[in-house]
LUMVOKOL-34020 format. One record per residue: y, x, z of N, C-alpha, C, CB in turn; residue number from 1. Coordinates in steps of 0.02 Angstrom, whole numbers, plus 32768, in hexadecimal, padded with zeros to 4 digits. Glycine has a CB too. Layout:
N
<rec n_Y="Y" n_X="X" n_Z="Z" ca_Y="Y" ca_X="X" ca_Z="Z" c_Y="Y" c_X="X" c_Z="Z" cb_Y="Y" cb_X="X" cb_Z="Z" pos="NUM"/>
...
This chain:
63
<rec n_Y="45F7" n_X="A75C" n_Z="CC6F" ca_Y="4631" ca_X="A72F" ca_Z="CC71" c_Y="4641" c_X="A718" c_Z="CC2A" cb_Y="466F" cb_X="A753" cb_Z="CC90" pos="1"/>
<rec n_Y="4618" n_X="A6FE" n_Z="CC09" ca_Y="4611" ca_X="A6D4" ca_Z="CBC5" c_Y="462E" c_X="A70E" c_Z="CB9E" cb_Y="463F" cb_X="A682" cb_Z="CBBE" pos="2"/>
<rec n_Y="45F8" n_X="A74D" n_Z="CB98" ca_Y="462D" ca_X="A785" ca_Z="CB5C" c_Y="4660" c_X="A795" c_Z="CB72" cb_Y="464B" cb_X="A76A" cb_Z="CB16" pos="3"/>
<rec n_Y="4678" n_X="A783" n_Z="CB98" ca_Y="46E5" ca_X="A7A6" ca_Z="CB8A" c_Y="46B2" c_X="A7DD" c_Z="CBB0" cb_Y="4757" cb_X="A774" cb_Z="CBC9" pos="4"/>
<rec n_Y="46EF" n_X="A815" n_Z="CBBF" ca_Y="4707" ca_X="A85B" ca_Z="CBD6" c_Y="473A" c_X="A84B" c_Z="CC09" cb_Y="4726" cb_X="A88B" cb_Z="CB99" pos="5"/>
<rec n_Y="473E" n_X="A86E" n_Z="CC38" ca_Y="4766" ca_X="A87B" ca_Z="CC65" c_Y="47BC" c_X="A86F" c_Z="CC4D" cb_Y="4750" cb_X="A8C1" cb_Z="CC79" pos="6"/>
<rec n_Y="47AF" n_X="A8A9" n_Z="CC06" ca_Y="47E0" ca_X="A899" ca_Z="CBD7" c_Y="4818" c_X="A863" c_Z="CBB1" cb_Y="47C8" cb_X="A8A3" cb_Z="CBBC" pos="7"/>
<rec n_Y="47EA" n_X="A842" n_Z="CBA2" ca_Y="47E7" ca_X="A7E6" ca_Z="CB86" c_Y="47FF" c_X="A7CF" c_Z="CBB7" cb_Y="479C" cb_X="A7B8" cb_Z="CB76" pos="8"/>
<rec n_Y="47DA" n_X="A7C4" n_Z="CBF5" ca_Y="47ED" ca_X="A798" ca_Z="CC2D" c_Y="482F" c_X="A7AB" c_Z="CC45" cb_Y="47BD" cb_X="A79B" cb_Z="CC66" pos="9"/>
<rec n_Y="4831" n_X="A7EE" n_Z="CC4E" ca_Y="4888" ca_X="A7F8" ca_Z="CC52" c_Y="48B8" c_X="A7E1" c_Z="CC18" cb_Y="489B" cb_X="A847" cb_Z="CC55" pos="10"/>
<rec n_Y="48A0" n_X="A7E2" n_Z="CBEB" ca_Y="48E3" ca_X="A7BD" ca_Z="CBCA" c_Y="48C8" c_X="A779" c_Z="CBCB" cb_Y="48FC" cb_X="A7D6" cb_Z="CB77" pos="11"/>
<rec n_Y="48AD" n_X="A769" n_Z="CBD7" ca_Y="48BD" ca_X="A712" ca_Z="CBC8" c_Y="48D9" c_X="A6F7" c_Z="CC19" cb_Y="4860" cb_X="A6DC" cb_Z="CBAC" pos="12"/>
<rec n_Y="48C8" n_X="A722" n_Z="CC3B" ca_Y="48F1" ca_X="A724" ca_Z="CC8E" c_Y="494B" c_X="A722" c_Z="CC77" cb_Y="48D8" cb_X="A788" cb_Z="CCC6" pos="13"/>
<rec n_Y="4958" n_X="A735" n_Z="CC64" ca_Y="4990" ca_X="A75F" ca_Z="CC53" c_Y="49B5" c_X="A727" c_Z="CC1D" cb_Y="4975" cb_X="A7B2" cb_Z="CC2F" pos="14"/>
<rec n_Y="498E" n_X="A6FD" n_Z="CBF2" ca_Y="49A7" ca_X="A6E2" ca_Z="CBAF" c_Y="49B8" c_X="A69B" c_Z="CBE7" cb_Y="4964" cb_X="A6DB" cb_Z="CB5B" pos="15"/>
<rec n_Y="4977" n_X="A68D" n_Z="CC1A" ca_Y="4994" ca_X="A662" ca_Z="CC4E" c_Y="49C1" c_X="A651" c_Z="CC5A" cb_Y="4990" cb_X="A66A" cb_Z="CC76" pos="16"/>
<rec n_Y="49BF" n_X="A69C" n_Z="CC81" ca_Y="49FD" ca_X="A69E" ca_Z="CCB3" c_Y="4A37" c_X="A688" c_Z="CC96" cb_Y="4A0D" cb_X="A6E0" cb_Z="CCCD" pos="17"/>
<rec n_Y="4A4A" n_X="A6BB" n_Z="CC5A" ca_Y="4A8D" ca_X="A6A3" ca_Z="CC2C" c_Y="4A75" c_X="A654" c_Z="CC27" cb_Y="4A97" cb_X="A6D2" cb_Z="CBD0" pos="18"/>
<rec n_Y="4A60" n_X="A645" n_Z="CC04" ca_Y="4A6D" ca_X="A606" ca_Z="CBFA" c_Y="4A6E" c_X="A5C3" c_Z="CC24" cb_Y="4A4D" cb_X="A5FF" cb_Z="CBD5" pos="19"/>
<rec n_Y="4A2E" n_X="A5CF" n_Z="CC59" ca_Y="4A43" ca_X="A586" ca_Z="CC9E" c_Y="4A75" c_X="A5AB" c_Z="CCD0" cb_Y="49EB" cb_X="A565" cb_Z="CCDD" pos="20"/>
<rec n_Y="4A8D" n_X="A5E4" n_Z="CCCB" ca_Y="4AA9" ca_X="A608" ca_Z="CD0E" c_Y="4A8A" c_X="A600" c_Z="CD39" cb_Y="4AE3" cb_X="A5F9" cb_Z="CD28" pos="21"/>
<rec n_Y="4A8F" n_X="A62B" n_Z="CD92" ca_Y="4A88" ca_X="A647" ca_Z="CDA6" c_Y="4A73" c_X="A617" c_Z="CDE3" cb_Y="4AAF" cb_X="A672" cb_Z="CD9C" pos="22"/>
<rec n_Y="4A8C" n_X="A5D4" n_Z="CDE8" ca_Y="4A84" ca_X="A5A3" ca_Z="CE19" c_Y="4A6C" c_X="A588" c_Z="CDEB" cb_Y="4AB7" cb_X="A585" cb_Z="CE42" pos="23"/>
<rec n_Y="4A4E" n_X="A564" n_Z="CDAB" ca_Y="4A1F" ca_X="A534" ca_Z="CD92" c_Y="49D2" c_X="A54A" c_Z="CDA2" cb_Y="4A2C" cb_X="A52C" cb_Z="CD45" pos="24"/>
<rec n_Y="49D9" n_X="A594" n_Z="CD9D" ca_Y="498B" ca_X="A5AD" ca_Z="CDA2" c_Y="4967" c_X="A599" c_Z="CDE3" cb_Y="4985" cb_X="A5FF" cb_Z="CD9E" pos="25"/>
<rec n_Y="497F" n_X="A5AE" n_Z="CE09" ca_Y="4954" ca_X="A597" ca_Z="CE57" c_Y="4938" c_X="A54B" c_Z="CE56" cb_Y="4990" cb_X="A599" cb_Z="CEA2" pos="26"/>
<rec n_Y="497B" n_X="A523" n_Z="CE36" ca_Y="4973" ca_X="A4E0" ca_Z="CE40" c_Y="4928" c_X="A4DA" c_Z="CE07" cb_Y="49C4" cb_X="A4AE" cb_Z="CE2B" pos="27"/>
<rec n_Y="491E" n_X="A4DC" n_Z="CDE7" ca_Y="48F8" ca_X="A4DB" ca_Z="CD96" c_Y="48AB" c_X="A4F3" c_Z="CDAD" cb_Y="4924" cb_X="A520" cb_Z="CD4F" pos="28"/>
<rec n_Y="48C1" n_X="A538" n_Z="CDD7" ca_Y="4882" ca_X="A542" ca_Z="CDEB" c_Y="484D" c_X="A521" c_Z="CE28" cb_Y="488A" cb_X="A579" cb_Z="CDF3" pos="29"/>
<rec n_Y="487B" n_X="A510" n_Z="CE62" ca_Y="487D" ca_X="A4D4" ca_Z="CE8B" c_Y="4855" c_X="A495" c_Z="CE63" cb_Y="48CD" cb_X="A4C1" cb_Z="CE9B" pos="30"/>
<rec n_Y="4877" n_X="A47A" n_Z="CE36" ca_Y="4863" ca_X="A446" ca_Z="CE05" c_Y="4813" c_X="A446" c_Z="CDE1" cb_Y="4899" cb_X="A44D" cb_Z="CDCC" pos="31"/>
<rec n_Y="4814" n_X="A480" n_Z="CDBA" ca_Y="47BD" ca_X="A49B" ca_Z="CDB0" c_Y="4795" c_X="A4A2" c_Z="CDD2" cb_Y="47AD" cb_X="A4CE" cb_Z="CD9C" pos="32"/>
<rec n_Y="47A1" n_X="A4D3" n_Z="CE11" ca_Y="4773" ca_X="A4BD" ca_Z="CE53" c_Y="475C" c_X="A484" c_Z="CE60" cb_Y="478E" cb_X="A4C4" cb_Z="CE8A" pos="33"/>
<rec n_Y="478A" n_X="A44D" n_Z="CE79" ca_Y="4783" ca_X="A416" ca_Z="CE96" c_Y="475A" c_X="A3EA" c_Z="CE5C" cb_Y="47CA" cb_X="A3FD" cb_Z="CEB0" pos="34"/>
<rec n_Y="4769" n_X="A3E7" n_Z="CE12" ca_Y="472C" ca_X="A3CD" ca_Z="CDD5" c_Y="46E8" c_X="A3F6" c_Z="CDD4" cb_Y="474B" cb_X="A3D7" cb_Z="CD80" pos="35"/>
<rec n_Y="46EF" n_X="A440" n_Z="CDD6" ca_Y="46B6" ca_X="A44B" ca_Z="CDDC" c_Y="4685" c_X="A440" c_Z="CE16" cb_Y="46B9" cb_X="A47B" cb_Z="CDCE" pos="36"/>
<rec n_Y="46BA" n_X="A43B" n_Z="CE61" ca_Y="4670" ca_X="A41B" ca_Z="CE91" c_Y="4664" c_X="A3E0" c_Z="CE89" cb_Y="4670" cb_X="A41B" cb_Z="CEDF" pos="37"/>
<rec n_Y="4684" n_X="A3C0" n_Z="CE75" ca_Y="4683" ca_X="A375" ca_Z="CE5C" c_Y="4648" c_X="A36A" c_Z="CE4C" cb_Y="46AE" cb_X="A362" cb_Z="CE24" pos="38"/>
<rec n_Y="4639" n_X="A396" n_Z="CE09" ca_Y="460E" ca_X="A398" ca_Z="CDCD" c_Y="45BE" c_X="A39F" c_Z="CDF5" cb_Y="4627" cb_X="A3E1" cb_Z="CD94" pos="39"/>
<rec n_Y="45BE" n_X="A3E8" n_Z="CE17" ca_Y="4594" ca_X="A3FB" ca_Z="CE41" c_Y="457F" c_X="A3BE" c_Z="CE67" cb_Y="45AD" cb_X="A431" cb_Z="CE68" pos="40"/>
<rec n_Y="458F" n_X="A3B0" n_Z="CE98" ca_Y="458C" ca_X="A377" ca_Z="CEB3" c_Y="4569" c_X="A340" c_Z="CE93" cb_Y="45C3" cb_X="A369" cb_Z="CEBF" pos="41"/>
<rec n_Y="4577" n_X="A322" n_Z="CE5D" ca_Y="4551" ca_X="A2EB" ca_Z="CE50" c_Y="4537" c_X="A319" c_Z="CE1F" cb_Y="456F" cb_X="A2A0" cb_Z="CE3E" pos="42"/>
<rec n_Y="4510" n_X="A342" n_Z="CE0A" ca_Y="44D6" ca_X="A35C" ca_Z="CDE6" c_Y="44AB" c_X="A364" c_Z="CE25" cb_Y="44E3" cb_X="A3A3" cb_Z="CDB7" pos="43"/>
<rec n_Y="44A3" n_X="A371" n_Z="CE5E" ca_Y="447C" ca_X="A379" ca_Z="CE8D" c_Y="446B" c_X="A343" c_Z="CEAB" cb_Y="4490" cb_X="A39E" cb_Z="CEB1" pos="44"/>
<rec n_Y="44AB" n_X="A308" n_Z="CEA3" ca_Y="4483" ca_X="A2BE" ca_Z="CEB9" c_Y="4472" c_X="A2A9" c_Z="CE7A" cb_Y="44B1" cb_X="A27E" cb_Z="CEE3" pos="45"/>
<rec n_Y="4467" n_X="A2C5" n_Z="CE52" ca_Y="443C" ca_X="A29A" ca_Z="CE18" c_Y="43F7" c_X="A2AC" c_Z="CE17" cb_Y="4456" cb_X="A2A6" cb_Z="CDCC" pos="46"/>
<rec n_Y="43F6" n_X="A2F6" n_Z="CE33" ca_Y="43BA" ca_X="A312" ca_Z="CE37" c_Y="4389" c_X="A2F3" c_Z="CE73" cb_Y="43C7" cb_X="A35A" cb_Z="CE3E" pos="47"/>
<rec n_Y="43A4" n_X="A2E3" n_Z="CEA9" ca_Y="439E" ca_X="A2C8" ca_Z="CEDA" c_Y="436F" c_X="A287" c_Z="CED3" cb_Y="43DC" cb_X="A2C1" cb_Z="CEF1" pos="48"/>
<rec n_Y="439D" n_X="A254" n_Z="CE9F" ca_Y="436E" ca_X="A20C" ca_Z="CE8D" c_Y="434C" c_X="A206" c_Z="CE64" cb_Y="4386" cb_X="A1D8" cb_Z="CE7F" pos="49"/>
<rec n_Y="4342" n_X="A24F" n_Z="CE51" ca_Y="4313" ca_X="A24D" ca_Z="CDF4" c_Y="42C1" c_X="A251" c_Z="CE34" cb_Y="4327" cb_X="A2C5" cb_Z="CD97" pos="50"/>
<rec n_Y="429B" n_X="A223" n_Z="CE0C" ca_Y="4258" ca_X="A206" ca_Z="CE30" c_Y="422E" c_X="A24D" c_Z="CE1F" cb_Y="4230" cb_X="A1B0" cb_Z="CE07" pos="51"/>
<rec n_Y="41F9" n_X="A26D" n_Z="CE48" ca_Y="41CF" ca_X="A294" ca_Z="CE3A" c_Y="418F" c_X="A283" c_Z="CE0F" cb_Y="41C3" cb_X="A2A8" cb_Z="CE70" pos="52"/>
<rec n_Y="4168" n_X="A2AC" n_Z="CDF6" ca_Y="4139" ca_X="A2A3" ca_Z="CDE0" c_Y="4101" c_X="A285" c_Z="CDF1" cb_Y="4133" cb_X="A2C7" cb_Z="CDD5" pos="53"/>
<rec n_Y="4105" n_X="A28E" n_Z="CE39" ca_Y="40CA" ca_X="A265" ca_Z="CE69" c_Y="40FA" c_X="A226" c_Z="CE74" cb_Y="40AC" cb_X="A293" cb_Z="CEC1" pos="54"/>
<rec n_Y="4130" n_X="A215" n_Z="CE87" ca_Y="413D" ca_X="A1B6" ca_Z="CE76" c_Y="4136" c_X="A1AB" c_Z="CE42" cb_Y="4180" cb_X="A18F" cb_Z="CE80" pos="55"/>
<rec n_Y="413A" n_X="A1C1" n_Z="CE0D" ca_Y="412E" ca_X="A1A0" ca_Z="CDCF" c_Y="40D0" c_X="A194" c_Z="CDD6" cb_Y="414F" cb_X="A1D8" cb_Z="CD86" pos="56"/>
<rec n_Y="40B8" n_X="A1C0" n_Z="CDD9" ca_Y="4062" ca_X="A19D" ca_Z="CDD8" c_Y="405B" c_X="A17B" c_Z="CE07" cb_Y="4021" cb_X="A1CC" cb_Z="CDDF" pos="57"/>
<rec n_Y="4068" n_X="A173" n_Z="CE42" ca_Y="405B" ca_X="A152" ca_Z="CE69" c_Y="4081" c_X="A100" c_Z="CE5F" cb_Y="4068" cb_X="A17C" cb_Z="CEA0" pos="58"/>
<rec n_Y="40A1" n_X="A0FE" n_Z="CE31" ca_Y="40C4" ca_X="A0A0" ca_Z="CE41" c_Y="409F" c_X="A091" c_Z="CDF2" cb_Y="4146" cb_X="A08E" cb_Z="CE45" pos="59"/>
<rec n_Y="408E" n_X="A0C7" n_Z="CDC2" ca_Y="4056" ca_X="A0B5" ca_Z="CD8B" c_Y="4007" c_X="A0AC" c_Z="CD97" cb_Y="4059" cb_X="A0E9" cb_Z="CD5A" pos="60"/>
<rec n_Y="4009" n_X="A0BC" n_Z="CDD3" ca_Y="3FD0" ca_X="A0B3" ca_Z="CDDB" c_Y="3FC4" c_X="A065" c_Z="CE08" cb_Y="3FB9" cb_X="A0F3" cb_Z="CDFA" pos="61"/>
<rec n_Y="4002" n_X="A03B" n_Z="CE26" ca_Y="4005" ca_X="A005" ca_Z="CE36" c_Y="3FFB" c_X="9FDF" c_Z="CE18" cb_Y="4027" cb_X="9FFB" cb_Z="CE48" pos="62"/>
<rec n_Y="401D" n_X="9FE3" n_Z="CDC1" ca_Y="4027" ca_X="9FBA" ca_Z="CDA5" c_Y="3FE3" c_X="9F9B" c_Z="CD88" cb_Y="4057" cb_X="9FCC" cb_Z="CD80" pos="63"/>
């Protein structure tokens, strides 16, 4: 989990909390979810239209 400790992650849970309170968090995390499938999502349709190795020889070999 990028280095932290169980430790770490509790306080920065905690430095959160104090600071967006107790109803911003859900919303915030809601929010990251929904960008990160976002993200997911079009990295997999990008992967999707990237041409293979065999179309690429094959439309060079048309030319």
């Amino acid at each position: 989990m990028f280095g932290l400790g169980w430790l770490e992650a509790g306080i920065i849970g905690i430095v959160a909390l104090v600071i967006f309170g107790p109803k911003k968090i859900p919303e915030m995390g809601r929010a990251l979810g929904k960008t990160l499938t976002g993200f997911k999502n079009e990295m997999n349709q990008d992967r999707t239209n990237l041409p293979t190795s065999d179309q690429d020889s094959t439309e060079e070999d048309k030319s």
